[in-house]
RORODO-520323 format. One record per residue (C-alpha): x, y, z; residue in one letter. Coordinates in pm, 1 decimal. Example, Ala and Ser with C-alpha at 12.3 -4.5 7.8 and 13.67 -1.06 7.14 Angstrom:
<atoms>
{{1230.0 -450.0 780.0} "a"}
{{1367.0 -106.0 714.0} "s"}
</atoms>
This chain:
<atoms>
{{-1835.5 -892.4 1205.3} "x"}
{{-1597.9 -975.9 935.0} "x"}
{{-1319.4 -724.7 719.1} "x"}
{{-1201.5 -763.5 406.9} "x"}
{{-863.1 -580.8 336.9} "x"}
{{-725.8 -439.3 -6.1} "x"}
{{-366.5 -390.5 -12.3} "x"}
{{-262.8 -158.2 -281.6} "x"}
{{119.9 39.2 -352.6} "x"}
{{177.2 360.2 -404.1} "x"}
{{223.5 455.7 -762.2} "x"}
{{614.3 533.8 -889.9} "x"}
{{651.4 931.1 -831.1} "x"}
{{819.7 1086.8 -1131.9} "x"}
{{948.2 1395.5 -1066.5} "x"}
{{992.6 1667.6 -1368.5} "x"}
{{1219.1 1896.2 -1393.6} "x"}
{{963.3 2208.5 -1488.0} "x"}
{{640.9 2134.8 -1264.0} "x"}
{{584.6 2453.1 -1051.0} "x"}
{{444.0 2245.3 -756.7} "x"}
{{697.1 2104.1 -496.6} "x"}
{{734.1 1764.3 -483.7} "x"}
{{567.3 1723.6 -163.4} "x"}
{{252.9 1895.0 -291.2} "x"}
{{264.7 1635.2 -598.7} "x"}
{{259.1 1341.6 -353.7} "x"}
{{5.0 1477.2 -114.9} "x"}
{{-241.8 1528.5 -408.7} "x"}
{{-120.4 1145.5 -579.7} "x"}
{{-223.4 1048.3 -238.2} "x"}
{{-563.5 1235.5 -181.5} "x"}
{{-691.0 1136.3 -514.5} "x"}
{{-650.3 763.5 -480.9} "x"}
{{-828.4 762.0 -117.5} "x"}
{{-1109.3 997.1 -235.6} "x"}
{{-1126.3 699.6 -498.2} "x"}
{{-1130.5 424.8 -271.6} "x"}
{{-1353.4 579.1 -26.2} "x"}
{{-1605.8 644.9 -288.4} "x"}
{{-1536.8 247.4 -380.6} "x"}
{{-1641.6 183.4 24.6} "x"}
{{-1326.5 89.6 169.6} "x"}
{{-1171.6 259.0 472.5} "x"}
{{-837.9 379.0 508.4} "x"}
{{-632.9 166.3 758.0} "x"}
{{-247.2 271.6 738.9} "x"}
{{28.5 278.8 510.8} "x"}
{{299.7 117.7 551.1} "x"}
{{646.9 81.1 408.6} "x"}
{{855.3 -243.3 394.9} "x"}
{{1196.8 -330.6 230.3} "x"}
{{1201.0 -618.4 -23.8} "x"}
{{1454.3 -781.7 -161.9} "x"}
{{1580.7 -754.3 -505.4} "x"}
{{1769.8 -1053.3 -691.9} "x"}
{{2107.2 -999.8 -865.5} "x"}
{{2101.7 -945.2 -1256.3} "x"}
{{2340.9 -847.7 -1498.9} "x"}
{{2351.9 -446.2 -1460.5} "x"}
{{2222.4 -452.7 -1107.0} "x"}
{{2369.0 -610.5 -771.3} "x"}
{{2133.3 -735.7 -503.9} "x"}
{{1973.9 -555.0 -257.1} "x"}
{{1674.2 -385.7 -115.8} "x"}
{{1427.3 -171.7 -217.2} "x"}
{{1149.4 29.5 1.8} "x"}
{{780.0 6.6 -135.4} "x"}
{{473.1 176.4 28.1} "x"}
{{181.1 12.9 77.5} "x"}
{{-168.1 140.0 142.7} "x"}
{{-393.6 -67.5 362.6} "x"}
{{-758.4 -58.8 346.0} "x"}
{{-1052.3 -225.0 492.5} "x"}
{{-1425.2 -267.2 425.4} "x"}
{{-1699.3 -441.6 653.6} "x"}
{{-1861.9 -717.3 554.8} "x"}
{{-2141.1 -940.3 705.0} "x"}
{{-2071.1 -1229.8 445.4} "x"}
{{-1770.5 -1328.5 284.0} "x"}
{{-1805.2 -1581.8 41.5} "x"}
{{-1444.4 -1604.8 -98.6} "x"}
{{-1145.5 -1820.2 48.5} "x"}
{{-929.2 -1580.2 -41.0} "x"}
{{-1048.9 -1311.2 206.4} "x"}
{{-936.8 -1245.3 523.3} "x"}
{{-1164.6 -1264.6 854.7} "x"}
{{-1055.8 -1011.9 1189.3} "x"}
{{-1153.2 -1061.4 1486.0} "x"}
{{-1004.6 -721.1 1596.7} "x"}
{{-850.5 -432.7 1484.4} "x"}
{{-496.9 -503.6 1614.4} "x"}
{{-287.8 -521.6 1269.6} "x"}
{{49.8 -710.1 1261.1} "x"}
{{367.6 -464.8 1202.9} "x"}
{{515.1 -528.1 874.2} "x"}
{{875.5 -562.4 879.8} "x"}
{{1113.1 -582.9 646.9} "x"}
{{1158.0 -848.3 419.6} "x"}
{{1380.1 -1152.3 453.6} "x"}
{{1501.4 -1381.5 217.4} "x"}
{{1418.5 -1729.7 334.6} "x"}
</atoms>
């Protein structure tokens, strides 16, 4: 059996000053809505995961890293006609560290 994988990151969270839910109720619903979505789409949820990535030096900012959030799902597939997909043999993911510059 084959998977294909869709990789997506968790939207920005803006937090405002007058909501009367907490901030952890905010995220929890940001979160249940887009895997309601993406079940109803026919992907499974895997695991989220969170990795640092670099950021390059600019004028106002200095280098450094930045955490991002990514949400890992998977769908079955008895055919994959595309390149660009990935085929599993398993279900053993690699851990994502953190980034490095090379």
């Amino acid at each position: 059996m084959t998977q294909k994988f869709k990789i997506l990151p968790t939207p920005k969270f803006k937090n405002k000053f007058f909501n009367k839910k907490s901030i952890n109720n905010q995220i929890a619903e940001m979160l249940e809505k887009i895997l309601n979505e993406e079940t109803r789409n026919g992907w499974e949820f895997v695991d989220i995961k969170t990795i640092l990535v670099p950021k390059k030096k600019s004028f106002f900012n200095s280098s450094g890293e930045e955490k991002v959030s990514l949400l890992i799902f998977k769908k079955n597939k008895n055919s994959l006609t595309s390149t660009s997909e990935l085929k599993v043999t398993n279900d053993k993911f690699p851990s994502l560290g953190p980034a490095t510059k090379d």
